[in-house]
N, C-alpha and C positions, 0 to 999 in steps of 0.2 A: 913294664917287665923288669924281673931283677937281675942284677950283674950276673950271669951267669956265671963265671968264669970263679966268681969264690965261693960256686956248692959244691959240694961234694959229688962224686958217681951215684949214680942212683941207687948198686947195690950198699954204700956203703950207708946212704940216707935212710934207706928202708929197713937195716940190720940195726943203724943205731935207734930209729922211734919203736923198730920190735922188742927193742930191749926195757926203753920206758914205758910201752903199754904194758906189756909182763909186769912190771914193777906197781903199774896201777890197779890192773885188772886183773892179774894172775890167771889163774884155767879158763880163764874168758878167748883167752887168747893161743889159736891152734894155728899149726903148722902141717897139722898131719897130712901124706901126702893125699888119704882119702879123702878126708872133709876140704881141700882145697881142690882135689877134682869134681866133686858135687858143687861147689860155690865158681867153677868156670865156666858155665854155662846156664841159661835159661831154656826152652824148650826147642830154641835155633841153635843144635847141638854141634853144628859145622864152627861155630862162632868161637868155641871152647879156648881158654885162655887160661894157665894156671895164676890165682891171685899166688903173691907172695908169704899171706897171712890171711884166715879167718878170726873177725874178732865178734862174738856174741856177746853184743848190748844187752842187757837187762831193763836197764833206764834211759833216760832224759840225757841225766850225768854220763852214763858209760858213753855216749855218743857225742857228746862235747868234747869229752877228755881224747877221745879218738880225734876229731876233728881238730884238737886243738895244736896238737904235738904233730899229724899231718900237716898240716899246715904251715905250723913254723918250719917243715922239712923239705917242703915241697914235696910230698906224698901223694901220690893219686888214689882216693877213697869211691867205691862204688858200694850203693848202699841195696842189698840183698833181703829180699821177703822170704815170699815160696818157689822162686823161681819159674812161676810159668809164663813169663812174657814171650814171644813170637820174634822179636823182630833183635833179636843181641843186647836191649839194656842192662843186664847185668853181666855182658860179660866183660872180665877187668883186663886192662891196658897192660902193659909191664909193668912188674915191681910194683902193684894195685896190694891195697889191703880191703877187702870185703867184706862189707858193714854188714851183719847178718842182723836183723832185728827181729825175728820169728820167735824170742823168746817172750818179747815185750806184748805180753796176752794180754793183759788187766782190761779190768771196767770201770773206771774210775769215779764214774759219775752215772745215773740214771735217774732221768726228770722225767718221770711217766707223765705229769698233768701238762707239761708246755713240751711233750713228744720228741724229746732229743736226746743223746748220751754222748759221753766222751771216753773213751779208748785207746788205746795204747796200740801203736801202729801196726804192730805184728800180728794182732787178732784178726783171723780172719771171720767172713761174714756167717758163714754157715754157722761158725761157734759163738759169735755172737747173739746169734736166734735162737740158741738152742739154750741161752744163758736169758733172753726175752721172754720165752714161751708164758711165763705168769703174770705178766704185767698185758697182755693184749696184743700187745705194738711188736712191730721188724721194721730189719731194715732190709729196702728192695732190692737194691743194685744188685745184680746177678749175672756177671761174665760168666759162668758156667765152670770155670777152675776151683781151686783151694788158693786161689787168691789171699793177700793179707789186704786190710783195710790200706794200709799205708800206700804199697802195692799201687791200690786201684785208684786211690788218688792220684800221686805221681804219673800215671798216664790216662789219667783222665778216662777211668773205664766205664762202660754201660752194661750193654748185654740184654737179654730177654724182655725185661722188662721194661728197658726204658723209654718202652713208646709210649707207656701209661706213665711212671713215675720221675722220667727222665734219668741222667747222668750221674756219675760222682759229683758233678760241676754242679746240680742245681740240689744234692744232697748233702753238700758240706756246709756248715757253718763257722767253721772257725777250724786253726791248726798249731799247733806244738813247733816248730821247726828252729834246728840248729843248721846253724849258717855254716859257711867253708872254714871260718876261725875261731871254732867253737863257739861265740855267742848265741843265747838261747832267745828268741822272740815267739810271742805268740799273738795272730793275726784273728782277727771278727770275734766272735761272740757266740752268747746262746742268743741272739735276738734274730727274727727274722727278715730284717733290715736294719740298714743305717746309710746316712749319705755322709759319713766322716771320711775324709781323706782318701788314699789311694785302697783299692779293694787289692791286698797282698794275700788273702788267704785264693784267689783267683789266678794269681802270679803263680803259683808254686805248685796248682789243680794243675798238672799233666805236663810240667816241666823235669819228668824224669830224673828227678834227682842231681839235675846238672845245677841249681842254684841253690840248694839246701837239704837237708834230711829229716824231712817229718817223722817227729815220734807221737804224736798226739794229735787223735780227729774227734769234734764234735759234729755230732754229726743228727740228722735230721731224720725220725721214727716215723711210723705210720701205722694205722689200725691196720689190725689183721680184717682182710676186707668180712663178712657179715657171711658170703656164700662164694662158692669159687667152683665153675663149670671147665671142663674142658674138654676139648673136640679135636677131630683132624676129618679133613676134606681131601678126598682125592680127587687129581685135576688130568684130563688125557694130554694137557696141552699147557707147556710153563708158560705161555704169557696169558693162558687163562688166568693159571693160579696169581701170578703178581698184579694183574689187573685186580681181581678181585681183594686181595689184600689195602693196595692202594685206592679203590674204592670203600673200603669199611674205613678206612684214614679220613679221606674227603667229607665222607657222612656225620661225623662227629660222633662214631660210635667208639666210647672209652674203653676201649679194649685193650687189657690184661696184658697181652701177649700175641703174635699173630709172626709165627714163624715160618720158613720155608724151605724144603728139603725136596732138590731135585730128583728125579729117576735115579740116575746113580747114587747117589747118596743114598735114597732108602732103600737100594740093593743091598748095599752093605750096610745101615742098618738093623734093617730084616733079621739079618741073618746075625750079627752082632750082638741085638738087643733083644732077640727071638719076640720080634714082631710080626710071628708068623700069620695073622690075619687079614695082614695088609698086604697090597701090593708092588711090586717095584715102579709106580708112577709116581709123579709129582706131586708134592701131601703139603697142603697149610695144617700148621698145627695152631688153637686156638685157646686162648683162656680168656674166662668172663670171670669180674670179680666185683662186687657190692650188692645193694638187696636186693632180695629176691627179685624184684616185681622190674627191675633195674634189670638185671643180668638177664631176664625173661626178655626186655625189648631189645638188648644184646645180641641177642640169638637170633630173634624173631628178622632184625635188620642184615643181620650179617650171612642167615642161611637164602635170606633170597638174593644178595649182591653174589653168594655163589649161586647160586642155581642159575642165575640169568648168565653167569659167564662159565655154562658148562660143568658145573663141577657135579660130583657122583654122589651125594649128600654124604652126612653130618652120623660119626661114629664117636658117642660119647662115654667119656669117661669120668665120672660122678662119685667114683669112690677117693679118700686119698692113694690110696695104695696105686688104684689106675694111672689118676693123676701122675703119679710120680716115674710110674712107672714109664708115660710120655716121654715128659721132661729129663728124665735118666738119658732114654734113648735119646734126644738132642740132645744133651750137653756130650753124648759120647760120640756125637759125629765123627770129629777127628779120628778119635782110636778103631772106629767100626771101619773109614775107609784106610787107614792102614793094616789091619787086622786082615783085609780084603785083598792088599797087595802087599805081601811080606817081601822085606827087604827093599824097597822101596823108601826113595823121600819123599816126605808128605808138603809141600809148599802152600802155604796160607796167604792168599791173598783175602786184604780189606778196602772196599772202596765205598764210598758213601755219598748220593746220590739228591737232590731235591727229590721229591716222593713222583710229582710227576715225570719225572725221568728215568724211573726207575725202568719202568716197562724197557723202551728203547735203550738202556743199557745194558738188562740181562740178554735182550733178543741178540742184540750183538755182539755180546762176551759169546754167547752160546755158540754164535756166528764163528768166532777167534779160535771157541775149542775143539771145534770140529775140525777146521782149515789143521789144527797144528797136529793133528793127530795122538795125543794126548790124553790118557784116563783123565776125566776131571769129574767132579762134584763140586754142585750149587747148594748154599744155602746161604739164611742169615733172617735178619732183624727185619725181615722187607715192611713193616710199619715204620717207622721211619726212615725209611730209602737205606739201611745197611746190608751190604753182604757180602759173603764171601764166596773164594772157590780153593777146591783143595785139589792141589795138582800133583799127581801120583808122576814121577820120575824116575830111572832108573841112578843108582846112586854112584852118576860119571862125571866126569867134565861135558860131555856132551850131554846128558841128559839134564845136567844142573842149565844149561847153555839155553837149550830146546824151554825149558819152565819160566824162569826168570824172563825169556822172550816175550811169552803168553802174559807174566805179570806185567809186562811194561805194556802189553797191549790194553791189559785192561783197566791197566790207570792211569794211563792215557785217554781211553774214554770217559771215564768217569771224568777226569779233570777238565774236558774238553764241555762238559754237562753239566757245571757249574758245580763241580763236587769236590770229594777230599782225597786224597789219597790214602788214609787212615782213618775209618770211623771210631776206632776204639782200642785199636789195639797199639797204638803212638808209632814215634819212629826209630827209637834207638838207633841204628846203625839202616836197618834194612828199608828203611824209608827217606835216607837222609838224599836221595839223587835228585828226587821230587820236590824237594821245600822251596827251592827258587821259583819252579816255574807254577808251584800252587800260591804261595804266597807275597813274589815279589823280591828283588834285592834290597829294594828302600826300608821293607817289613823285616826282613831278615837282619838288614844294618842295624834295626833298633831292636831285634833280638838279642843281637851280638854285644849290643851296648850293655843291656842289662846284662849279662852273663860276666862283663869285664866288671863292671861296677860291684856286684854281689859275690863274685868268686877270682878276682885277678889273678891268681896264683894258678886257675884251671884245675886244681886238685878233683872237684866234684867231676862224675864220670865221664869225663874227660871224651872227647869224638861221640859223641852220642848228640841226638838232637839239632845239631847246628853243621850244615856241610858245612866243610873250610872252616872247623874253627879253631881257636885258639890251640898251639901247642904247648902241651905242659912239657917240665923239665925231665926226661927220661934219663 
């Protein structure tokens, strides 16, 4: 650590690098009191923090040059997408200047015959597909936000689809990343292996921005599948529905998608997403995708693992417009169960489970929400053992008291079931109580090394990721 005692006050450190980005960046660089109220917060709106300065990168360079004069000043830099993280990762420390990178859209590359491209952090995926559409190929990952690419790296995000295509983790090939003093490195390749040296593009996949600032992903395409079905099954009984789920997992049926929305949830829903045909019970929602005669034995397997565990058959949706129409209504989960209780907070729990465990975990989350008396909604990823719940609170100290209770009960179970306390949506701040007893202190010490090694100065978002860690110079 450095002599403390010959830096300057933190206001005065932070007035004088405002003064040298202005001089490098010019309008890149705001103060305004509005664009720094939008950049103090991510979607955990309680977390709210004013940064000192918003600075919008454009490039590679504009994000070095930030990092670089940060650094010499001992500057806390947190590096800003779209702002929909969950859990506080972007909200900035004192005297923080907010890397916003939302402008860095480009395409920079497009290899249709070996199916990968490289982009520019701030893109996000929805526009990236919609920039794809002639060449065949997308890319899958699909948290369900306006996500930037950079974003879903940095915490290692999944979402709907990853029980077919998997994670950011197994979608990246390589990354752009400026380090905590400005140096620019760039880690893997377009190739689909290598056994050379340490895998750093792996390091930096869901480390939140506390060890570098990725401006550039290459990243891994995929045929648009041939045919694409989709369905929903209503179940009178949730551990019908996650039994059945987790049997079409066990069968090796390659399925698309196989989502899950409790009673409560498709109350609000329903009426949200004016799914007025369905009913307020427990619905897998389903998608089959490759040929025809593929997606046929798709269907064929997976409508009898429902039937045999009760389910009320199979209402399909075969247009795209249907389609989407689905998938509109899950991704707008969250907003339907707040839309349902106004003025209310909405608490997101994520816990992530071995698949066989999945059953005996939602039985006794469900067991937790009843006892605590509590609005809640179930749903999530349940092909790969994710999910969540969303716990409607009145917005008190007590009622904040009464939720976070329920969260600590349920991941606690999970963690108790050989599981994670974050499938997807990382830890920023809101997950950081958990990391010892998921991972260990000996795992955590060699966390902590890396982090002293690659940013000693603690500038990179600072308390995020690491309980107990390093204090930067305030």
């Amino acid at each position: 650590m450095p002599n403390v005692s010959f830096i300057p006050h933190a206001a005065a450190r932070v007035s004088a690098v405002l003064a040298q980005l202005k001089d490098y960046l010019g309008d890149k660089v705001s103060t305004n009191q509005s664009v720094c109220e939008a950049h103090s917060h991510g979607e955990a709106l309680e977390l709210a923090r004013l940064p000192a300065a918003v600075v919008f990168a454009e490039t590679t360079e504009d994000v070095s040059t930030v990092l670089a004069l940060c650094h010499e000043a001992y500057v806390p830099v947190v590096a800003f997408g779209a702002g929909t993280s969950v859990e506080g990762h972007v909200t900035p420390p004192e005297h923080a200047v907010s890397l916003d990178l939302s402008r860095m859209t480009g395409i920079l590359q497009v290899n249709a015959e070996d199916m990968d491209c490289r982009v520019q952090a701030g893109l996000t995926r929805q526009e990236l597909n919609i920039r794809l559409r002639d060449t065949g190929l997308f890319f899958p990952v699909d948290p369900g936000g306006e996500a930037t690419l950079g974003g879903m790296c940095a915490t290692r995000a999944s979402g709907t689809a990853a029980v077919h295509y998997g994670t950011m983790k197994e979608n990246v090939l390589g990354l752009t990343v400026v380090m905590a003093n400005g140096e620019v490195i760039k880690t893997g390749g377009r190739v689909r292996k290598s056994s050379t040296g340490y895998d750093l593009t792996s390091l930096f996949i869901g480390s939140e921005g506390t060890l570098g600032v990725i401006t550039e992903v290459q990243l891994r395409l995929h045929g648009i599948p041939e045919q694409l079905s989709a369905a929903i099954c209503q179940f009178e009984n949730l551990e019908d529905a996650v039994r059945t789920a987790v049997e079409v997992i066990q069968a090796g049926v390659p399925i698309a998608r196989v989502e899950l929305m409790d009673d409560v949830q498709m109350a609000a829903s329903i009426r949200y997403s004016g799914l007025d045909e369905l009913r307020p019970m427990t619905t897998l929602f389903f998608e089959f995708a490759g040929a025809p005669a593929s997606v046929r034995e798709q269907v064929d397997v997976t409508e009898v693992l429902a039937r045999d565990n009760h389910g009320l058959g199979f209402a399909w949706a075969d247009t795209p417009d249907e389609r989407a129409r689905l998938w509109k209504a899950r991704h707008n989960a969250f907003w339907a169960v707040k839309a349902l209780y106004p003025g209310f907070r909405v608490i997101s729990t994520d816990c992530i489970v071995p698949i066989s465990q999945l059953a005996p975990l939602i039985v006794g989350v469900k067991a937790d929400i009843e006892a605590s008396g509590l609005q809640v909604a179930i749903l999530g990823h349940v092909g790969d053992g994710n999910f969540h719940t969303l716990i409607m609170t009145e917005d008190t100290p007590e009622g904040s008291a009464k939720a976070l209770e329920l969260d600590r009960k349920i991941v606690g179970r999970a963690l108790a079931l050989d599981g994670s306390c974050s499938g997807e949506h990382g830890v920023g701040v809101g997950k950081l109580e958990f990391l010892e007893r998921e991972h260990g202190a000996q795992s955590l010490g060699v966390m902590r090394t890396l982090k002293v090694a690659l940013d000693p100065r603690n500038i990179l978002n600072p308390g995020k990721l690491l309980p107990d860690g390093l204090a930067y110079i305030g």
